[in-house]
N, C-alpha and C positions, 0 to 999 in steps of 0.2 A: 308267235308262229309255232305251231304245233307240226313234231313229226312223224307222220306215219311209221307203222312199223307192217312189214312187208308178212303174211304169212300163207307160207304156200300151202298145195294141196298134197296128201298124202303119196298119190298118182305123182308127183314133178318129184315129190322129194326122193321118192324108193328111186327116180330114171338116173337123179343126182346121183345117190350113194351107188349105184351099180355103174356107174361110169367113172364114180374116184376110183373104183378096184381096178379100172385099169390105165389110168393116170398115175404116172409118177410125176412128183414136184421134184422140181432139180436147183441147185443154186449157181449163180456164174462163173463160180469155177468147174463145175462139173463140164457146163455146159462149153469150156474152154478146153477142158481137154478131150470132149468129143469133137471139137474142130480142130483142133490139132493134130488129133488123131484121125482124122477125115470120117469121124462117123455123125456129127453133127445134122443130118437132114437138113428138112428145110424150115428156119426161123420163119416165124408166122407173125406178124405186129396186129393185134388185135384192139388196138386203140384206136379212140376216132377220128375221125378225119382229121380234122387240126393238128393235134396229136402229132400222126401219123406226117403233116406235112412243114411242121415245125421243126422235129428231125427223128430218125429210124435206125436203128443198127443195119450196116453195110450189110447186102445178100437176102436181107428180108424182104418178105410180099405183105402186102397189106389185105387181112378181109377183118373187116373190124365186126365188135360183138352183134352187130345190127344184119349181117352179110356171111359168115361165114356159114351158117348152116346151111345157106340158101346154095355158095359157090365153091366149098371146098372140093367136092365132088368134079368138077372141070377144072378148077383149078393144080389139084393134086389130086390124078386120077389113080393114083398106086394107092389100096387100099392099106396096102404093108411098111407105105415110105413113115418116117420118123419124123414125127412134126412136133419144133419146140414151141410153143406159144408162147408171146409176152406180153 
């Protein structure tokens, strides 16, 4: 079984690199004493379905990778809210 190896177009990759500049990666403690400190946002579970109904961290919304570009926008209509992905 042979496996592909994925490679994108110049155009997806520059959309990548200009929206890590404004992604930060956090790790679970950080993201612990944002909720402690009530500035936590809103957790995002970005896993699939199964996933997602097998079990989720309390407080979080489900739009998994296949959905959320489609529904974030009604979802969480505050352009400004803080969204932790997982």
């Amino acid at each position: 079984m042979s496996t592909a190896v994925k490679h994108h177009s110049p155009g997806f990759l520059a959309i990548v690199q200009d929206a890590k500049k404004r992604i930060r990666e956090i790790d679970i403690e950080e993201y612990k004493r944002w909720r402690d400190a009530g500035e936590a946002g809103q957790l995002v579970d970005v896993r699939e379905d199964h996933e997602w109904e097998a079990a989720h961290a309390a407080g979080a919304i489900h739009l998994s990778k296949g959905t959320i570009e489609r529904d974030i926008e009604v979802t969480v209509p505050d352009k400004n809210a803080r969204l932790v992905l997982y």
